[in-house]
Predicted model as a PDB file, atoms N, CA, C, CB and O in Angstrom, pLDDT in the B-factor column:
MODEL        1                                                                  
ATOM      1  N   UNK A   1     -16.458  -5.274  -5.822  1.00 66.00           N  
ATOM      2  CA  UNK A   1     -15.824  -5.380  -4.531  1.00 66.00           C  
ATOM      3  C   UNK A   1     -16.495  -4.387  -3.583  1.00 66.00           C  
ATOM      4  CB  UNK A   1     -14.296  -5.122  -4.635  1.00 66.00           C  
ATOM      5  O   UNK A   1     -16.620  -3.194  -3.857  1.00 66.00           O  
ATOM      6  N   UNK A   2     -16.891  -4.920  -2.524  1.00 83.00           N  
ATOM      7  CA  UNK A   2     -17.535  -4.111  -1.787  1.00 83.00           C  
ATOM      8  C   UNK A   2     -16.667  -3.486  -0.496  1.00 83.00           C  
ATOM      9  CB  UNK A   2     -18.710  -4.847  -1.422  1.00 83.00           C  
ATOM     10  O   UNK A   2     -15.753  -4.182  -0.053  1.00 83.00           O  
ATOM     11  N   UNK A   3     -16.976  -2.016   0.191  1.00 84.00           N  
ATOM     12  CA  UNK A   3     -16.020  -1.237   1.021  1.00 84.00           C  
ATOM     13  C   UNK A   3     -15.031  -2.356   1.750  1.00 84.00           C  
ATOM     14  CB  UNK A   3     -16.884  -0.261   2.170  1.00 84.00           C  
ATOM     15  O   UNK A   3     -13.825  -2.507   1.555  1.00 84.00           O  
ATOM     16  N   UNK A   4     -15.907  -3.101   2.656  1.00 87.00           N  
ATOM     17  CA  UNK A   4     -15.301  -3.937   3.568  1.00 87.00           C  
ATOM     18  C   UNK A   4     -14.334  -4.874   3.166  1.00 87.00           C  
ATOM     19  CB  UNK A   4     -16.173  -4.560   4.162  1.00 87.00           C  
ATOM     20  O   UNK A   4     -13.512  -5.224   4.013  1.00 87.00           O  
ATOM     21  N   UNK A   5     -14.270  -5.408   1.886  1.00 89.00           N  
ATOM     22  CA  UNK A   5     -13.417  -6.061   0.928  1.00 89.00           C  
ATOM     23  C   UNK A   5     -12.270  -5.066   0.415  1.00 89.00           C  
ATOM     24  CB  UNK A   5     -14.303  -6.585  -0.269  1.00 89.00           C  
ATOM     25  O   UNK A   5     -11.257  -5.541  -0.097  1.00 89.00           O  
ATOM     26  N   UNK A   6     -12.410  -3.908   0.533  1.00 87.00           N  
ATOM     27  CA  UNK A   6     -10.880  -2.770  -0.096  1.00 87.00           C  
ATOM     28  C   UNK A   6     -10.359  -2.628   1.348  1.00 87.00           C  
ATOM     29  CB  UNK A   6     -11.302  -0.722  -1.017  1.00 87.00           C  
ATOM     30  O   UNK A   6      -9.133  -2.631   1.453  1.00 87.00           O  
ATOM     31  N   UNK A   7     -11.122  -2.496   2.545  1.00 88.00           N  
ATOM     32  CA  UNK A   7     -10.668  -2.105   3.481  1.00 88.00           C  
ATOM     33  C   UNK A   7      -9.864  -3.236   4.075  1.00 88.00           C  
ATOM     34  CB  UNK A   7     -11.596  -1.552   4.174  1.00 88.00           C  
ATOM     35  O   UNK A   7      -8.701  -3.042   4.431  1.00 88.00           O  
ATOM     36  N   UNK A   8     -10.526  -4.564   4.206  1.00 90.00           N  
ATOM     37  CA  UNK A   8      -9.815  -5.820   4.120  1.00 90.00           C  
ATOM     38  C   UNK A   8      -8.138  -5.693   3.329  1.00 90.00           C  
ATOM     39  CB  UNK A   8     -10.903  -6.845   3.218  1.00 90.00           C  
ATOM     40  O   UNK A   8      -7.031  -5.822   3.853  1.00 90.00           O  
ATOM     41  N   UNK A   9      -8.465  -5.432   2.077  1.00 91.00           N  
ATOM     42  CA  UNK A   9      -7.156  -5.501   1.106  1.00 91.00           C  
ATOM     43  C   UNK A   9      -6.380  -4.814   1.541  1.00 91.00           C  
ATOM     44  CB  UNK A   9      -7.203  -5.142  -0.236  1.00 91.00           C  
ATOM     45  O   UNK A   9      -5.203  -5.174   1.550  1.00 91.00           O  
ATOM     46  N   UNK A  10      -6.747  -3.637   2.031  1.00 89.00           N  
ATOM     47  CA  UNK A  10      -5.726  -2.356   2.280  1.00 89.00           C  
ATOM     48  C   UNK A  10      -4.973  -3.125   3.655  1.00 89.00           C  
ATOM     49  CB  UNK A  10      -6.691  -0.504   2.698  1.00 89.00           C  
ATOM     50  O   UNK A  10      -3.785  -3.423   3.533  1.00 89.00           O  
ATOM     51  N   UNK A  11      -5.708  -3.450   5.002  1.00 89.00           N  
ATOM     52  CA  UNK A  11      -5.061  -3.954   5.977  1.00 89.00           C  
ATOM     53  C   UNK A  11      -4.112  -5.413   5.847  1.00 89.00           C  
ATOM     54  CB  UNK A  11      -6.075  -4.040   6.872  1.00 89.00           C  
ATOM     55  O   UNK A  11      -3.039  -5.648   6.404  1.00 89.00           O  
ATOM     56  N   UNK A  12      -4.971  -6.369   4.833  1.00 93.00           N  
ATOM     57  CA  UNK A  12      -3.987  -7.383   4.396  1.00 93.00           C  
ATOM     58  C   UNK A  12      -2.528  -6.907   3.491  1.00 93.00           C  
ATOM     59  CB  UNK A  12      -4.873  -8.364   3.501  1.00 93.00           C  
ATOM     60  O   UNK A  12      -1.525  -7.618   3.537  1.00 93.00           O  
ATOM     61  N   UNK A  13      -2.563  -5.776   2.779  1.00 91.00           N  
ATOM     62  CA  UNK A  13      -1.269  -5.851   2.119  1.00 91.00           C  
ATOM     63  C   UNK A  13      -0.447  -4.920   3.057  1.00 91.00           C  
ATOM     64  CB  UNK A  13      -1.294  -5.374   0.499  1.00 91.00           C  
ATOM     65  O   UNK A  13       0.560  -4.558   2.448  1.00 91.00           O  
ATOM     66  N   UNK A  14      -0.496  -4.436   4.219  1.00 91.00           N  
ATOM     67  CA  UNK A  14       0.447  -3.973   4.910  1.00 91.00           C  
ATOM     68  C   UNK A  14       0.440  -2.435   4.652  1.00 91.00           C  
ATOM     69  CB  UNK A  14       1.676  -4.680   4.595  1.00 91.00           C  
ATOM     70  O   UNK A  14       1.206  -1.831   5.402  1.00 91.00           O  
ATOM     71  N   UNK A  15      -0.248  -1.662   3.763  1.00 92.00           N  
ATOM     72  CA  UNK A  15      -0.034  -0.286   3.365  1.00 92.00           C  
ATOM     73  C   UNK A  15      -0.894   0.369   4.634  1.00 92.00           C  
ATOM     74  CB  UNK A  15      -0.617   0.101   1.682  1.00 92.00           C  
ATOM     75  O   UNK A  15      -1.655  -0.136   5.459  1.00 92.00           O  
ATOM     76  N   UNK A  16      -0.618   1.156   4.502  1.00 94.00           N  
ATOM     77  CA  UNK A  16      -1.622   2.718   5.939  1.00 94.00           C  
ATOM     78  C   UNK A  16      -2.058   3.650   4.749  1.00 94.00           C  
ATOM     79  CB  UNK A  16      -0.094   4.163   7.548  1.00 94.00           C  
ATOM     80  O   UNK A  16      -1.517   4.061   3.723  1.00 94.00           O  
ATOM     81  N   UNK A  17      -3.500   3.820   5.460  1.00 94.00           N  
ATOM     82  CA  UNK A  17      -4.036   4.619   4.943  1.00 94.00           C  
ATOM     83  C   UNK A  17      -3.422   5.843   4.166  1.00 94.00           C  
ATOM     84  CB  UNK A  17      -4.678   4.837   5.737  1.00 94.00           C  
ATOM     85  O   UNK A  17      -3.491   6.277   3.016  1.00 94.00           O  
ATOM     86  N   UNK A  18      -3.012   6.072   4.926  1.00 96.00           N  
ATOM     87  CA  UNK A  18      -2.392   7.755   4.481  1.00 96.00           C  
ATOM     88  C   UNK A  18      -1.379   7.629   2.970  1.00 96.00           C  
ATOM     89  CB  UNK A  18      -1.072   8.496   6.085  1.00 96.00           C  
ATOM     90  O   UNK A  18      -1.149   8.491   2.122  1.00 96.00           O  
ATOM     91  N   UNK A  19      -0.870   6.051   3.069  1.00 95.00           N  
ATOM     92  CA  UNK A  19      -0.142   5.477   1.712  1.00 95.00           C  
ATOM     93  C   UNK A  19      -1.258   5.498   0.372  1.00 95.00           C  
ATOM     94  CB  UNK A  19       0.411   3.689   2.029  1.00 95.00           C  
ATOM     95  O   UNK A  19      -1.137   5.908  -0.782  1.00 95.00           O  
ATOM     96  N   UNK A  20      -2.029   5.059   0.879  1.00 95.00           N  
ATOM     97  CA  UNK A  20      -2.770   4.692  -0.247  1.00 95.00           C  
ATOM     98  C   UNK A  20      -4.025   5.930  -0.764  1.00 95.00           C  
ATOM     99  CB  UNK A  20      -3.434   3.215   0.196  1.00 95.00           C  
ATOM    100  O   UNK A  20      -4.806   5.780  -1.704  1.00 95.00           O  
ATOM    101  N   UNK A  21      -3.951   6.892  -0.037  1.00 97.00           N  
ATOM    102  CA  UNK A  21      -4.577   8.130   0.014  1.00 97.00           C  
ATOM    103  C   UNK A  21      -3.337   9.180  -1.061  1.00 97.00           C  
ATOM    104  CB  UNK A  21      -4.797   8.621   1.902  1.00 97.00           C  
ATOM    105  O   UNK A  21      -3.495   9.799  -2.113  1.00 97.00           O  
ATOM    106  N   UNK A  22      -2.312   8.997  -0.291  1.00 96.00           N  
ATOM    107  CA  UNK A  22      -1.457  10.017  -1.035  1.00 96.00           C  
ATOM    108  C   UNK A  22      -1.838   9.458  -2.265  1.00 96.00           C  
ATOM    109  CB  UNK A  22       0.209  10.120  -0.740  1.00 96.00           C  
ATOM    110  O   UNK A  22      -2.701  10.006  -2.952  1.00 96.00           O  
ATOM    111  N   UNK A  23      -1.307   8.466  -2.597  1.00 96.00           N  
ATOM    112  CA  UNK A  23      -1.596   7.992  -3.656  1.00 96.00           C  
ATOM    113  C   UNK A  23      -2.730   8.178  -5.132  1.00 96.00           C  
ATOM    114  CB  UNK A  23      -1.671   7.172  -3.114  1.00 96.00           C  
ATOM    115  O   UNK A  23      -2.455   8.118  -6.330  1.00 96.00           O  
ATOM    116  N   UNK A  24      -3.793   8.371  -4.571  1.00 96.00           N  
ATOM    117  CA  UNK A  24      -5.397   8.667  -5.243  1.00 96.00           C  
ATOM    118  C   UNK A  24      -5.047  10.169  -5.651  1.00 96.00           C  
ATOM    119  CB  UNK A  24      -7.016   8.542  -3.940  1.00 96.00           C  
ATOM    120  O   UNK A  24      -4.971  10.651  -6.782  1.00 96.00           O  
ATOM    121  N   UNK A  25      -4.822  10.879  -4.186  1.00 96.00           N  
ATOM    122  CA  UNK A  25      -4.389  12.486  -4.757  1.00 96.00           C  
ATOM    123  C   UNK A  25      -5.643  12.885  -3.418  1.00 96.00           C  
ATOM    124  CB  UNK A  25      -4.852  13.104  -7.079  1.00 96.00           C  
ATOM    125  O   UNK A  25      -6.380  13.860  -3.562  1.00 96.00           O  
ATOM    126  N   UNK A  26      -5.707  12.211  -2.477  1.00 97.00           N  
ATOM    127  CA  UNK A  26      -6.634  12.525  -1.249  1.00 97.00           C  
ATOM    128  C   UNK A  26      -5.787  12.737   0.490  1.00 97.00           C  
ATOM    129  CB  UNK A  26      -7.785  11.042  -1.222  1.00 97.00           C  
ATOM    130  O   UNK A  26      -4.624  12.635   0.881  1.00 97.00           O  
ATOM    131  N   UNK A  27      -6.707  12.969   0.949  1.00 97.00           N  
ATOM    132  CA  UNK A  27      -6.060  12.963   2.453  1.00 97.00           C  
ATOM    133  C   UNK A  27      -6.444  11.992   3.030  1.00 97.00           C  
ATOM    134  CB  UNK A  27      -6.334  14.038   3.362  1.00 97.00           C  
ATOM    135  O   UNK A  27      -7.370  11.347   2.539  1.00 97.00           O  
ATOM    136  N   UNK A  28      -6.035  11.721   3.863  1.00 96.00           N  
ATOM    137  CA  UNK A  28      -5.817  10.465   4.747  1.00 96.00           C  
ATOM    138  C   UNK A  28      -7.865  10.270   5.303  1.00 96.00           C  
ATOM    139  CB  UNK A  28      -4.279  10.982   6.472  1.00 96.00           C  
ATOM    140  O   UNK A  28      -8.691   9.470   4.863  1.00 96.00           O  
ATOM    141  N   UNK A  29      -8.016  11.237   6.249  1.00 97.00           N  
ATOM    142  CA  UNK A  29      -9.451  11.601   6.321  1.00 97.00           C  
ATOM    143  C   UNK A  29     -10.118  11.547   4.923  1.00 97.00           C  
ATOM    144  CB  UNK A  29      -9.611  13.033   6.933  1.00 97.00           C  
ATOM    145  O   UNK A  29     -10.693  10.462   4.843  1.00 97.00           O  
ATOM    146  N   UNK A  30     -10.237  12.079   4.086  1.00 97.00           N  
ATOM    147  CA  UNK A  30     -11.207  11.693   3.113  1.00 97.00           C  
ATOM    148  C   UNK A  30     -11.325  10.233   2.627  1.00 97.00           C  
ATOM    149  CB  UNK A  30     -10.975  12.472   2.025  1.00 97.00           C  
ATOM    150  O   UNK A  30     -12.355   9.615   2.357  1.00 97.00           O  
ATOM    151  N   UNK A  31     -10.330   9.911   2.587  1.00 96.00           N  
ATOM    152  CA  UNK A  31     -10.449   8.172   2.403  1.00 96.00           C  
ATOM    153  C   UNK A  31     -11.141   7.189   3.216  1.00 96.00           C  
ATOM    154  CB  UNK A  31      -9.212   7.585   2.492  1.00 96.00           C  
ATOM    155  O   UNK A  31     -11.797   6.239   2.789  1.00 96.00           O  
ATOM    156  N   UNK A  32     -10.895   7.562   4.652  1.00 93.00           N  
ATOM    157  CA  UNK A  32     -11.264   6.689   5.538  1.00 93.00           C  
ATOM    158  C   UNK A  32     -13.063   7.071   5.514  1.00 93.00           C  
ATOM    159  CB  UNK A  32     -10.315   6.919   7.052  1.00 93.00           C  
ATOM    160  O   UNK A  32     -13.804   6.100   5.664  1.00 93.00           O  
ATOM    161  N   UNK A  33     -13.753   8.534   5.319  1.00 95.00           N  
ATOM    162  CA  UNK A  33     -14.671   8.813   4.858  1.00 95.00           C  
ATOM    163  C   UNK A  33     -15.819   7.993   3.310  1.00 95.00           C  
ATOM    164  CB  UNK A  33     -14.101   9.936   4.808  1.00 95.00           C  
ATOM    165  O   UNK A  33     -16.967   7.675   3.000  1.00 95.00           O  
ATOM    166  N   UNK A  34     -14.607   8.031   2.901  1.00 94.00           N  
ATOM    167  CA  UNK A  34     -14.960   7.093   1.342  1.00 94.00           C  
ATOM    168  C   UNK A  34     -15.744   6.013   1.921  1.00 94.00           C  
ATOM    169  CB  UNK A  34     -13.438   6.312   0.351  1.00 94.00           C  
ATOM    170  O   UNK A  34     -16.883   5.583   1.740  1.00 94.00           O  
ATOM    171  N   UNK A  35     -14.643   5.676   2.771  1.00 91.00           N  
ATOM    172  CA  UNK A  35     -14.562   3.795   2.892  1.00 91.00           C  
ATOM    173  C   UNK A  35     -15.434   3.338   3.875  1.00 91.00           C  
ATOM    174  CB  UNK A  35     -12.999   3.081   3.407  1.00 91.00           C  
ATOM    175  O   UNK A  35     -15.456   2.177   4.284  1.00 91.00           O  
ATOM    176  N   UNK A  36     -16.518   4.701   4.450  1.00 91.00           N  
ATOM    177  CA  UNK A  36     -17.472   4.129   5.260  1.00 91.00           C  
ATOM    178  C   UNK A  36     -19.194   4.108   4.566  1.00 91.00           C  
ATOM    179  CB  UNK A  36     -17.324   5.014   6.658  1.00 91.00           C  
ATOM    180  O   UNK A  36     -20.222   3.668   5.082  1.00 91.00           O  
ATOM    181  N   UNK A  37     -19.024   4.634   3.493  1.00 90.00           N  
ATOM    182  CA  UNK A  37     -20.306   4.367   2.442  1.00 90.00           C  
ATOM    183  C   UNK A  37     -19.681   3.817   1.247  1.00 90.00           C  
ATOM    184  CB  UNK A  37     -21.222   5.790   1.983  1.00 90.00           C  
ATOM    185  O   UNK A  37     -18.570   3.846   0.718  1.00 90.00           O  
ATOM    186  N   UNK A  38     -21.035   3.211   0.986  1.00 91.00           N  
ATOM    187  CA  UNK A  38     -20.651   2.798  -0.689  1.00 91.00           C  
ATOM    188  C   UNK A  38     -20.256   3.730  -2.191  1.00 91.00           C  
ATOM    189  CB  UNK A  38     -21.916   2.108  -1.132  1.00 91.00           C  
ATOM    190  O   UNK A  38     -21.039   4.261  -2.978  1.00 91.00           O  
ATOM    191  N   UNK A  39     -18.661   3.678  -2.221  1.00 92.00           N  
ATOM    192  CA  UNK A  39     -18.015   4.055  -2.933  1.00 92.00           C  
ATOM    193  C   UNK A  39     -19.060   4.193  -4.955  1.00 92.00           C  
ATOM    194  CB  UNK A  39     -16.696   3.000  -2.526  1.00 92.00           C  
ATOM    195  O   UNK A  39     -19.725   3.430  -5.656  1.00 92.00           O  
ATOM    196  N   UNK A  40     -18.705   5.225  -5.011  1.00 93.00           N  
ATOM    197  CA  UNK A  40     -19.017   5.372  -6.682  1.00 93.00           C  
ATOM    198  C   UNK A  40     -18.295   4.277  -7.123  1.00 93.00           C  
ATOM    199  CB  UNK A  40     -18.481   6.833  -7.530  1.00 93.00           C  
ATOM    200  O   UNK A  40     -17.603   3.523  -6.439  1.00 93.00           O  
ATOM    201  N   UNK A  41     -18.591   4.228  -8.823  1.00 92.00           N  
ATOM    202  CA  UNK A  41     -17.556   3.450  -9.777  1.00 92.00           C  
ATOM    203  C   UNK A  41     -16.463   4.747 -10.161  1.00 92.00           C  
ATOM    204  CB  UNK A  41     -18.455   2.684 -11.389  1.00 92.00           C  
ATOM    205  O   UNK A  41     -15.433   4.306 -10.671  1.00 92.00           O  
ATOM    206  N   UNK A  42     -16.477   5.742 -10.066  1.00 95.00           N  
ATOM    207  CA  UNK A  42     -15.268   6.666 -10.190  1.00 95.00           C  
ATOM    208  C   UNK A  42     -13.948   6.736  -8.719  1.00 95.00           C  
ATOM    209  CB  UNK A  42     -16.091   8.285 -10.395  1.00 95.00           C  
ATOM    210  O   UNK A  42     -12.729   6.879  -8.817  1.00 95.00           O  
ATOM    211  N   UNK A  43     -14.764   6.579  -7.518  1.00 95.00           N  
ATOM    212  CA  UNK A  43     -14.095   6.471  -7.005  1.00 95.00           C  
ATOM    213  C   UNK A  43     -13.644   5.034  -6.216  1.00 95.00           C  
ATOM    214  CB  UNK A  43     -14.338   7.360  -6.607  1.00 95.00           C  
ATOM    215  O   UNK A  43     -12.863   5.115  -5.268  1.00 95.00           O  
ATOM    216  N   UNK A  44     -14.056   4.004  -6.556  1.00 93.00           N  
ATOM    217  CA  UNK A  44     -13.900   2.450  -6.607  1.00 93.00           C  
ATOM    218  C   UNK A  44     -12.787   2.311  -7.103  1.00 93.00           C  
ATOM    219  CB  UNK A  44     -14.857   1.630  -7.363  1.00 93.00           C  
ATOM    220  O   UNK A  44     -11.823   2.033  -6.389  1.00 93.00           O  
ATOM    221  N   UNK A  45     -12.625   2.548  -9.044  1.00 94.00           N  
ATOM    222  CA  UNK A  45     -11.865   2.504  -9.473  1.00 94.00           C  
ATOM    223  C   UNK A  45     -10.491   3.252  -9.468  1.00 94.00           C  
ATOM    224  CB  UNK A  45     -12.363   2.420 -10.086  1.00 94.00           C  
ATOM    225  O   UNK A  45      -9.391   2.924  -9.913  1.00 94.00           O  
ATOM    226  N   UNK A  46     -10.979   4.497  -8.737  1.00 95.00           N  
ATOM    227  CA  UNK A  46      -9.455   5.170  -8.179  1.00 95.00           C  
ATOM    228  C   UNK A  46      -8.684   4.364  -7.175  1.00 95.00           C  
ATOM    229  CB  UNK A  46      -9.662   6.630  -7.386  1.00 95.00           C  
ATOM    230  O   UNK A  46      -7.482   4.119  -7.070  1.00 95.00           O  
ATOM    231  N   UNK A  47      -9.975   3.947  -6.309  1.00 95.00           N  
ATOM    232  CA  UNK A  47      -8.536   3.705  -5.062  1.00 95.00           C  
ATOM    233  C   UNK A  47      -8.508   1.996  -5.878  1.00 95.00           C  
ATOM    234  CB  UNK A  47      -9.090   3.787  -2.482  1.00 95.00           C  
ATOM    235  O   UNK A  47      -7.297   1.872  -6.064  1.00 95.00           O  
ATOM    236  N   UNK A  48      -9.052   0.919  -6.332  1.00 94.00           N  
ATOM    237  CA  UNK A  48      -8.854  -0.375  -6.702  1.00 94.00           C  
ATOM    238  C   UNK A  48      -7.348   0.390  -7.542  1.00 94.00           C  
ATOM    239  CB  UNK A  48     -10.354  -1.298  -7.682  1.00 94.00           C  
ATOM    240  O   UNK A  48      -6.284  -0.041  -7.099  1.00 94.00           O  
ATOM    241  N   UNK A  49      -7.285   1.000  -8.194  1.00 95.00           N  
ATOM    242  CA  UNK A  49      -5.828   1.256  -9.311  1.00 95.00           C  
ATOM    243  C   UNK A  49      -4.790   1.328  -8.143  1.00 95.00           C  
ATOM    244  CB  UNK A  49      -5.784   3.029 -10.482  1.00 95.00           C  
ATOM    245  O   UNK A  49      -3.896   0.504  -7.956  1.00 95.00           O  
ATOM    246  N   UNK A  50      -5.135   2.836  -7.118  1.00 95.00           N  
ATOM    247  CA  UNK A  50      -4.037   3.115  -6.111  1.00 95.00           C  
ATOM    248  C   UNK A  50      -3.314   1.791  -5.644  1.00 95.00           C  
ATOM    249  CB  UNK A  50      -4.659   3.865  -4.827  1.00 95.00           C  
ATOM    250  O   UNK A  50      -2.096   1.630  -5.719  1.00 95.00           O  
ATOM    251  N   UNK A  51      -4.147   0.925  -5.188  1.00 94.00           N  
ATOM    252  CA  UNK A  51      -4.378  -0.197  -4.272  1.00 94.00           C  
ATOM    253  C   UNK A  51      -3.250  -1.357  -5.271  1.00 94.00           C  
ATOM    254  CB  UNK A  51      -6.391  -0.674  -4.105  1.00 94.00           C  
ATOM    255  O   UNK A  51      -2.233  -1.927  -4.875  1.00 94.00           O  
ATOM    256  N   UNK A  52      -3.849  -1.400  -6.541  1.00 94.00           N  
ATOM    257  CA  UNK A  52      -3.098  -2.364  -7.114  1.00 94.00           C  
ATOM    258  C   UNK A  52      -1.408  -1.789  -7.580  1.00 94.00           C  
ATOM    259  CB  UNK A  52      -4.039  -2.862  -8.389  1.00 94.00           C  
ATOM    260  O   UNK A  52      -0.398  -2.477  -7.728  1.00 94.00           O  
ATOM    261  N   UNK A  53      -1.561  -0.427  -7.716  1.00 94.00           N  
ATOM    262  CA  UNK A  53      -0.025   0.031  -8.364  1.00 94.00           C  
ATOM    263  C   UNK A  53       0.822   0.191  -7.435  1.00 94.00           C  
ATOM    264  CB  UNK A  53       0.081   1.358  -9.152  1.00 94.00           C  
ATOM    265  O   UNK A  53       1.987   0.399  -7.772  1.00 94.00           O  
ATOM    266  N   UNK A  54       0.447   0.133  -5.877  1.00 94.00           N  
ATOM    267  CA  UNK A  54       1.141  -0.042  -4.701  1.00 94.00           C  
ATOM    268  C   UNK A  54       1.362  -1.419  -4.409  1.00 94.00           C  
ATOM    269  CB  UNK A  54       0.502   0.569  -3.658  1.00 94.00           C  
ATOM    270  O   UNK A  54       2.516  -1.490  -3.987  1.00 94.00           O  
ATOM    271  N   UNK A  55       0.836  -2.549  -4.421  1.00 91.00           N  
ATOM    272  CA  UNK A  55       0.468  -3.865  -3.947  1.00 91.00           C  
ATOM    273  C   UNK A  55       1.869  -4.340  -5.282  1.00 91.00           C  
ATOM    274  CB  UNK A  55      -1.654  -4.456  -4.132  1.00 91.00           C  
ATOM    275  O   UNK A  55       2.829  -5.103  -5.168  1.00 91.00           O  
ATOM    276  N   UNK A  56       1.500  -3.670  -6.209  1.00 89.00           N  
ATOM    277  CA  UNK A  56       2.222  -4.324  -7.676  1.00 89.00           C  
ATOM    278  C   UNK A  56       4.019  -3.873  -7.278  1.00 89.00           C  
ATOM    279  CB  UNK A  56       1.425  -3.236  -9.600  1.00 89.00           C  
ATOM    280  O   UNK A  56       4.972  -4.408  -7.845  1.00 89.00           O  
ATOM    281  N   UNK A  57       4.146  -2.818  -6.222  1.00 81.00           N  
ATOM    282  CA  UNK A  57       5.564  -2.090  -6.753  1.00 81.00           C  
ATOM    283  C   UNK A  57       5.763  -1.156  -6.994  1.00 81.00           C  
ATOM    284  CB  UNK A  57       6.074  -2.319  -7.611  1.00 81.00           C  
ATOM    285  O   UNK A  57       6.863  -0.664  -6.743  1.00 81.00           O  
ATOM    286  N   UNK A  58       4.620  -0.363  -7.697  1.00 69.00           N  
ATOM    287  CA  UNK A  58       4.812   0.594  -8.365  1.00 69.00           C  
ATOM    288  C   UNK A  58       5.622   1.721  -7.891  1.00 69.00           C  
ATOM    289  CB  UNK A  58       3.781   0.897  -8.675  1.00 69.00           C  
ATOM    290  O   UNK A  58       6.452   2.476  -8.398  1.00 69.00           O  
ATOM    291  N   UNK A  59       4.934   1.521  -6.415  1.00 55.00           N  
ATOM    292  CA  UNK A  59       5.550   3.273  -5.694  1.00 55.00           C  
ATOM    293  C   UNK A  59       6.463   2.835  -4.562  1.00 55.00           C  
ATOM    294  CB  UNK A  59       4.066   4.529  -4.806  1.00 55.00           C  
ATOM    295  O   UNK A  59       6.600   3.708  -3.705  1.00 55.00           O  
ATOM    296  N   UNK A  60       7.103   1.738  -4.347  1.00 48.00           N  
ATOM    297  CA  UNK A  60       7.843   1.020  -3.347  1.00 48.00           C  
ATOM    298  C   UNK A  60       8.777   1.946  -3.100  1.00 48.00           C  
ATOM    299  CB  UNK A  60       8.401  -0.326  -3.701  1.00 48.00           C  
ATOM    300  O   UNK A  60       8.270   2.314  -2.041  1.00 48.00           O  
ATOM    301  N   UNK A  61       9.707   2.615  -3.202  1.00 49.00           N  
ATOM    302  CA  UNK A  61      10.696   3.341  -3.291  1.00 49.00           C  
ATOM    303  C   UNK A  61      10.110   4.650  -2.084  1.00 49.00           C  
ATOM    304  CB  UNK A  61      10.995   3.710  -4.996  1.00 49.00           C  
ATOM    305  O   UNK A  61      10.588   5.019  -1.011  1.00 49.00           O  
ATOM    306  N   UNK A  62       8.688   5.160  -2.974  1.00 49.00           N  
ATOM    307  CA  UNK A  62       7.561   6.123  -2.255  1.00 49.00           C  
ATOM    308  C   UNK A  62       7.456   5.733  -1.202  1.00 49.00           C  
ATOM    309  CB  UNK A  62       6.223   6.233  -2.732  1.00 49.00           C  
ATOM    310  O   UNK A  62       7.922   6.538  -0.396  1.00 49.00           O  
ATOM    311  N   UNK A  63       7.044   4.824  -0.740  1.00 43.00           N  
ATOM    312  CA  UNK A  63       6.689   3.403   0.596  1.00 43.00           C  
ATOM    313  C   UNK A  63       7.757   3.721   1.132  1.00 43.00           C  
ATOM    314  CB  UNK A  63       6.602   1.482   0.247  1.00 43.00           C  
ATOM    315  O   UNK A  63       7.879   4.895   1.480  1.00 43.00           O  
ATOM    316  N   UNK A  64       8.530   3.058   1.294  1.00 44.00           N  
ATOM    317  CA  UNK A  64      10.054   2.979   1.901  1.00 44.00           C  
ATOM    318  C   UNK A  64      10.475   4.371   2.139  1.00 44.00           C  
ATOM    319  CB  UNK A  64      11.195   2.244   0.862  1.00 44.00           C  
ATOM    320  O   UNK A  64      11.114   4.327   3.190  1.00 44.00           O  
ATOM    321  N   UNK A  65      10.450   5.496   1.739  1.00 44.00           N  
ATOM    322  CA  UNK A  65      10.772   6.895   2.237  1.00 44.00           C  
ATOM    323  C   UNK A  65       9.416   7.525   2.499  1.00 44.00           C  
ATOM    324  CB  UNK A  65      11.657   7.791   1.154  1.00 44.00           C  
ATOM    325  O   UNK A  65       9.138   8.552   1.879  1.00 44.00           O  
ATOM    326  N   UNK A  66       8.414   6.931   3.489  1.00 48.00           N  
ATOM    327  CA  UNK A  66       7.833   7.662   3.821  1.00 48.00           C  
ATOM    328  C   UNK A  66       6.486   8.715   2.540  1.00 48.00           C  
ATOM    329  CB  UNK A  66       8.981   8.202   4.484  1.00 48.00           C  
ATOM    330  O   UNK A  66       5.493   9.404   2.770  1.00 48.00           O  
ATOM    331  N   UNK A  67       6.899   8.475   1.811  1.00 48.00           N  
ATOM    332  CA  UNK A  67       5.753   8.938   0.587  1.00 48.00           C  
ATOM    333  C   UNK A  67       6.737  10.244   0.330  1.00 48.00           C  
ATOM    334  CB  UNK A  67       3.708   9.369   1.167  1.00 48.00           C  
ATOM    335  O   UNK A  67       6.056  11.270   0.353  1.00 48.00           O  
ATOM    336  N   UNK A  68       8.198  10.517   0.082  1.00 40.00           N  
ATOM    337  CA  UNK A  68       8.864  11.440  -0.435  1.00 40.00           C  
ATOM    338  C   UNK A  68       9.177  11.389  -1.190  1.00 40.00           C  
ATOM    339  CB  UNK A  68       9.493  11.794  -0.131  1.00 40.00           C  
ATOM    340  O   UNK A  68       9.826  12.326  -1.654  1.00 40.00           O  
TER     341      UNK A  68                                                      
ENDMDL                                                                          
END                                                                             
């Protein structure tokens, strides 16, 4: 999956950056940094997990209060 395809995903499933950053264990800025070169396979696979365990449910509760 290439940047423009996560960045795609991220804006199609409704999450903000800063959601899916907390998430990884990053800041909002470092992500959006990530996501303008081509990502490692270490950090591909971080945010593809973030991306899916948010998209899946996982942290909905997190979502809904703001990431508290």
């Amino acid at each position: 999956m290439r940047n423009q395809d996560l960045r795609e995903r991220v804006n199609s499933s409704g999450l903000l950056h800063w959601q899916l950053a907390e998430r990884i264990g990053i800041s909002e800025n470092t992500l959006c940094r990530w996501l303008r070169y081509e990502l490692t396979a270490e950090r591909r696979e971080r945010v593809e997990a973030a991306l899916d365990a948010l998209t899946n449910g996982e942290d909905e509760e997190a979502i809904k209060h703001g990431g508290s």
